[in-house]
MINU-417991 format. One record per residue (C-alpha): residue in one letter; x, z, y. Coordinates in steps of 0.02 Angstrom, whole numbers, plus 32768, in hexadecimal, padded with zeros to 4 digits. Layout:
<rs>
AXZY/...
</rs>
This chain:
<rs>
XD6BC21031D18/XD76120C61CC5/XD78D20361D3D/XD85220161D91/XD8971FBA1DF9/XD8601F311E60/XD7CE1F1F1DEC/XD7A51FC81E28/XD7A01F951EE4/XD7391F0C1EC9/XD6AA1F5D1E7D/XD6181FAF1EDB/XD5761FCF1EDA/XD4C91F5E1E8E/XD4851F711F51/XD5211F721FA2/XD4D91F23206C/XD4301F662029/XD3C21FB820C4/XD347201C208A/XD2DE209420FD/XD296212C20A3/XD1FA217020FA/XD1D521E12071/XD1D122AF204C/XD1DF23251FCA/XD21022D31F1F/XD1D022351ED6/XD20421C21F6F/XD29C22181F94/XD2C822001EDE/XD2B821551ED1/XD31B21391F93/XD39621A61F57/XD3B3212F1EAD/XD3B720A71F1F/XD44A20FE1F8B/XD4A221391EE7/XD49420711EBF/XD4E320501F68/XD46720181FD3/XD471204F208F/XD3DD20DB209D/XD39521152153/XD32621B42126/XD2AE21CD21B4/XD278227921D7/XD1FA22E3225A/XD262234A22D0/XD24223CF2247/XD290238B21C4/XD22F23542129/XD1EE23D320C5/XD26A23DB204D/XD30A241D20C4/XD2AE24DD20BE/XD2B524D81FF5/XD308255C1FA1/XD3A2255C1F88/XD3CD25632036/XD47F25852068/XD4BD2585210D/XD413253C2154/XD40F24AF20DE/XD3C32496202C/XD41D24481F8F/XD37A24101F53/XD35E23B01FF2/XD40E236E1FD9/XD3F923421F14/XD36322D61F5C/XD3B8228D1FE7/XD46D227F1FC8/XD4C821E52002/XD43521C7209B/XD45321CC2146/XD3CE223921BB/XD37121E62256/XD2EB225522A2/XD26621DF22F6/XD1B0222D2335/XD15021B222D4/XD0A821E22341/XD0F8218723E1/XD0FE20E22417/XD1BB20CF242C/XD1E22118236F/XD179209C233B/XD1CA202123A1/XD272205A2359/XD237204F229F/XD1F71F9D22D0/XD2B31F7022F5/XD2F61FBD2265/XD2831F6121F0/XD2DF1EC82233/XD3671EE521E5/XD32A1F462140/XD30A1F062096/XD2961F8F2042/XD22F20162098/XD1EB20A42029/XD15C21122076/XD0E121912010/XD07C21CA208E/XCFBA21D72069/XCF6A211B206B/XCF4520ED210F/XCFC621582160/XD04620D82182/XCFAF205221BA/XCF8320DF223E/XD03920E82277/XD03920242287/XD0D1200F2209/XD0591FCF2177/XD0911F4220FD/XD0291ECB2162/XD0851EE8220E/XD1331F1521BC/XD1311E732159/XD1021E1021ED/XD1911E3D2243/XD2161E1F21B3/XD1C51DC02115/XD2471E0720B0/XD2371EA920A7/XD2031F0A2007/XD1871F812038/XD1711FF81FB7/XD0D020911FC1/XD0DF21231F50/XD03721861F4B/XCFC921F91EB6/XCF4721871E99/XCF7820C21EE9/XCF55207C1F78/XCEAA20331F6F/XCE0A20921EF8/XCD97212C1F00/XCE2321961EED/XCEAD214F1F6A/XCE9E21D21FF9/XCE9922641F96/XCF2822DA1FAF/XCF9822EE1F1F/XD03723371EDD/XD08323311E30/XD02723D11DDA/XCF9823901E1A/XCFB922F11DDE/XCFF723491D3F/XCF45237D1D1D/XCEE722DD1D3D/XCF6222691CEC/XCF3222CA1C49/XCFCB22FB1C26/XCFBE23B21C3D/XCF2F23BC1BC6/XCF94234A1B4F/XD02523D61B56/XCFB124591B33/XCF6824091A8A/XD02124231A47/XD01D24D71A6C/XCFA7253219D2/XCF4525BD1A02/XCF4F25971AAB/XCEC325631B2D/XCF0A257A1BD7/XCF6524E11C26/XD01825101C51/XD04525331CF9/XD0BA24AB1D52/XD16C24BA1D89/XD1C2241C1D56/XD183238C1DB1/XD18522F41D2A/XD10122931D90/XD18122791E24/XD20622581DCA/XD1CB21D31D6F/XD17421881DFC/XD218217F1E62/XD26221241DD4/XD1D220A61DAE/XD1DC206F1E5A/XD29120791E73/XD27020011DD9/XD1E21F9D1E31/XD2591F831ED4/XD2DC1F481E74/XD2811EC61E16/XD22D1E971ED0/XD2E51E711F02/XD30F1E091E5F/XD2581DA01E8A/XD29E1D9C1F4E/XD3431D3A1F22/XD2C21CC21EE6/XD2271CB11F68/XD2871CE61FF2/XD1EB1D6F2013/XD1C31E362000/XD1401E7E1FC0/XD0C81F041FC0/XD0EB1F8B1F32/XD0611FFD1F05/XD09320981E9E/XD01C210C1E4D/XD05C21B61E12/XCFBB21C01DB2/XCFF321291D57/XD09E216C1D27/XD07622081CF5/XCFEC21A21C63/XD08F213D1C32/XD0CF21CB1BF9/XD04021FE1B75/XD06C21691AFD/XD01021A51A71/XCF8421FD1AC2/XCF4D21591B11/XCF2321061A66/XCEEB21A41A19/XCE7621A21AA1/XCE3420EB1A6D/XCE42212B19B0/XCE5821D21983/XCECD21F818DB/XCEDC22911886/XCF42230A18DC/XCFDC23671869/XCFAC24041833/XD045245518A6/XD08723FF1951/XD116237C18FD/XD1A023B5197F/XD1C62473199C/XD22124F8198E/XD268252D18E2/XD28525F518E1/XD338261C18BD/XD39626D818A4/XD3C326EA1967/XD364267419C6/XD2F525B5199E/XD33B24F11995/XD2D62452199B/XD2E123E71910/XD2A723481924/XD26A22CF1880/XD239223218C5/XD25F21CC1824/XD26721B91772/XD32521C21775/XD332225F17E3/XD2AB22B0176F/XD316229416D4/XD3A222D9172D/XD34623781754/XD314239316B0/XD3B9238C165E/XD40023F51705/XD378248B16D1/XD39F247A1605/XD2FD241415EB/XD33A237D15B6/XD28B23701542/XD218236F15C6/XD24B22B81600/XD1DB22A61546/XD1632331156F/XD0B422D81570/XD079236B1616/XD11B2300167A/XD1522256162B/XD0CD21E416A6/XD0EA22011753/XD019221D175A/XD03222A116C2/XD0BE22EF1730/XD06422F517D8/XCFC723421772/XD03123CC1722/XD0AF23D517C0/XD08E249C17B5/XD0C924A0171D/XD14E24341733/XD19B249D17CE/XD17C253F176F/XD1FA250916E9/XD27424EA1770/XD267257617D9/XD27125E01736/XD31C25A6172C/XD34F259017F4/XD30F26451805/XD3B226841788/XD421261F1807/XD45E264018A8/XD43325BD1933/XD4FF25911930/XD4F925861874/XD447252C1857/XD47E24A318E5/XD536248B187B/XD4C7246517E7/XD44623DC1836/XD4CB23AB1895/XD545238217EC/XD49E234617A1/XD47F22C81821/XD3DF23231860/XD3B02306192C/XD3B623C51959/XD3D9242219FA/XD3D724FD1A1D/XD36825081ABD/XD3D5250D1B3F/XD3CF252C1BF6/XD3F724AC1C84/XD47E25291CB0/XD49E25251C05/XD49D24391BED/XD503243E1C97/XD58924921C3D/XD58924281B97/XD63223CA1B86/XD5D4232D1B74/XD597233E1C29/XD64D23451C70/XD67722A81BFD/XD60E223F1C42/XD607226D1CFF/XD55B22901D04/XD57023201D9C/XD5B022E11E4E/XD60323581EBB/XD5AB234F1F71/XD5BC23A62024/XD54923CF20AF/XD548243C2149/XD55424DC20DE/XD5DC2492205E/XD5ED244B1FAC/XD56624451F13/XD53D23D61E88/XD4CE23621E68/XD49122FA1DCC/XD4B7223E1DC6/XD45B21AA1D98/XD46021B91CD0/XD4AA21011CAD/XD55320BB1CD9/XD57A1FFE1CF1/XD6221F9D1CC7/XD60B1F301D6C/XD5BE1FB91DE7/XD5EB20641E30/XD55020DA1E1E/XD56C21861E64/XD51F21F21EC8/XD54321D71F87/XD5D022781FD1/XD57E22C42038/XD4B022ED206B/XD4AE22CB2146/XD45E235121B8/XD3A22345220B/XD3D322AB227F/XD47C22932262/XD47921DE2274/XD3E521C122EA/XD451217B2378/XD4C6211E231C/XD42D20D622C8/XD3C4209E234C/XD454206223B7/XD4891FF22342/XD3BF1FC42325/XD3B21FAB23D7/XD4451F2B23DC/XD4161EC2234E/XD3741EA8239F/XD3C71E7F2458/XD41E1DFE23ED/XD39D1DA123AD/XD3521D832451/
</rs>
């Protein structure tokens, strides 16, 4: 961020005096508290004496994990037993004084607990509330257990994925959890619109998230194929074109770039060509189409076939790595990879992917150790409360 001077000092975070008490494990709540934090809101993760799950992750250096701390960065620790009567009675006082709460336990879990919406809300009206779970809160499907590959597979998404793979019949197996991610985000999204409607009605809300929902946002065009089906291209539209030492994506996702592509491969008379000149003509003969290309890309090297889309004005990109992206001089330009400490030392960690003129958003410094803050935390709970009485 390329602010000076005194202009500098006065800027902070969108949720600068923000409270927000994070309840949640693994990814898609910790995600979205952890936006929240990078936004500058104050954020109290409570944990089990154990630690949530994600502290025994690998990597693990030194005891703790940097995929716990990419998660939780910028959060301060308070361990509470939320199965006794005084924990409870501790998170009561902290909601006092807290703006959002996010929880994804299993429906019904934080009812049983007593720290529900309905109880919480009671005590401050204000408070955002927001509940993360597979399926929603309420429905035949609310208590069932679920994590993102499962959630994957019944969003349809997995299936969708498959029907761009030809020749293929078994779903892929799951690694990269899209389903958390994006549920973090929609209700890091959700809370953040909650606060906008707050400044107005003075009152929280209730936010129900549905991973199962997210995960059918993502399958744009599958939901209105679904309604009514099209003809399918005769080849998936994006893939990899074979070049001499390796395979780059080439994406044609309009008229222009598929003019550009044409004169790129020496083919200038196929913008004409009656198989390619309507897009329906093009996505009926897209094998074709891709054929011609790769029978030139496959005489280039990756290097040499991206310098020529590239000059062309073609969207193209080698297949990379993350090692590979983390290392591209564009990622240093822009600041997109905080350095951050905890008990065991230094490591990166990706930031938020926007920056504002008017607001610092960056990762917090440092990810706290199991408990860290618990008696700071519930002293200073435990006096606002003797204060009000």
């Amino acid at each position: 961020m390329n602010l000076d001077g005194e202009h500098e000092s006065r800027v902070k975070g969108c949720f600068d005096g923000l409270r927000v008490l994070d309840f949640s494990t693994t990814i898609a709540g910790p995600h979205c508290a952890r936006m929240l934090a990078d936004m500058g809101a104050d954020v109290i993760k409570i944990e089990s004496a154990e630690g949530e799950t994600m502290r025994t992750r690998p990597p693990v250096r030194g005891g703790c994990s940097t995929a716990f701390g990419q998660l939780n960065v910028g959060k301060k620790s308070v361990v509470l037993d939320l199965k006794s009567r005084e924990a409870v009675e501790a998170v009561r006082r902290l909601v006092g004084a807290a703006d959002v709460l996010v929880e994804n336990f299993r429906p019904g879990v934080m009812q049983r607990l007593g720290l529900d919406f309905a109880v919480l809300s009671a005590l401050n009206p204000r408070l955002i509330y927001c509940s993360i779970s597979g399926y929603g809160q309420t429905g035949p499907s609310a208590e069932l257990p679920a994590y993102a590959p499962v959630i994957h597979a019944a969003s349809g998404y997995d299936m969708a994925h498959l029907s761009y793979q030809p020749g293929r019949s078994r779903p892929d197996y799951c690694g990269i959890y899209h389903a958390d991610v994006v549920t973090g985000t929609y209700a890091f999204g959700a809370i953040a619109s909650a606060l906008y409607q707050r400044e107005r009605t003075g009152r929280g809300q209730h936010i129900d998230c549905s991973m199962l929902e997210s995960m059918l946002s993502l399958t744009l065009n599958e939901i209105q194929w679904s309604q009514f089906p099209v003809a399918q291209p005769s080849r998936p539209t994006f893939g990899p074109a074979e070049c001499r030492d390796g395979y780059v994506m080439i994406a044609i996702a309009s008229e222009k770039t598929f003019q550009n592509l044409m004169t790129v491969i020496g083919h200038p008379e196929w913008v004409g060509d009656v198989r390619f000149e309507k897009y329906s003509d093009r996505r009926a003969n897209w094998g074709a189409l891709m054929d011609g290309v790769e029978a030139w890309s496959r005489q280039l090297s990756v290097a040499g076939c991206l310098d020529a889309l590239n000059a062309g004005g073609v969207p193209s990109s080698a297949y990379r790595s993350v090692a590979d992206a983390l290392a591209d001089p564009q990622i240093a330009h822009r600041g997109a990879l905080a350095d951050v400490e905890d008990a065991a030392g230094s490591f990166k960690v990706v930031n938020l992917p926007f920056r504002m003129s008017e607001a610092v958003v960056t990762a917090g410094p440092r990810a706290a150790s199991l408990g860290e803050h618990t008696a700071d935390i519930l002293r200073e709970a435990a006096a606002i409360d003797a204060a009000k009485r």
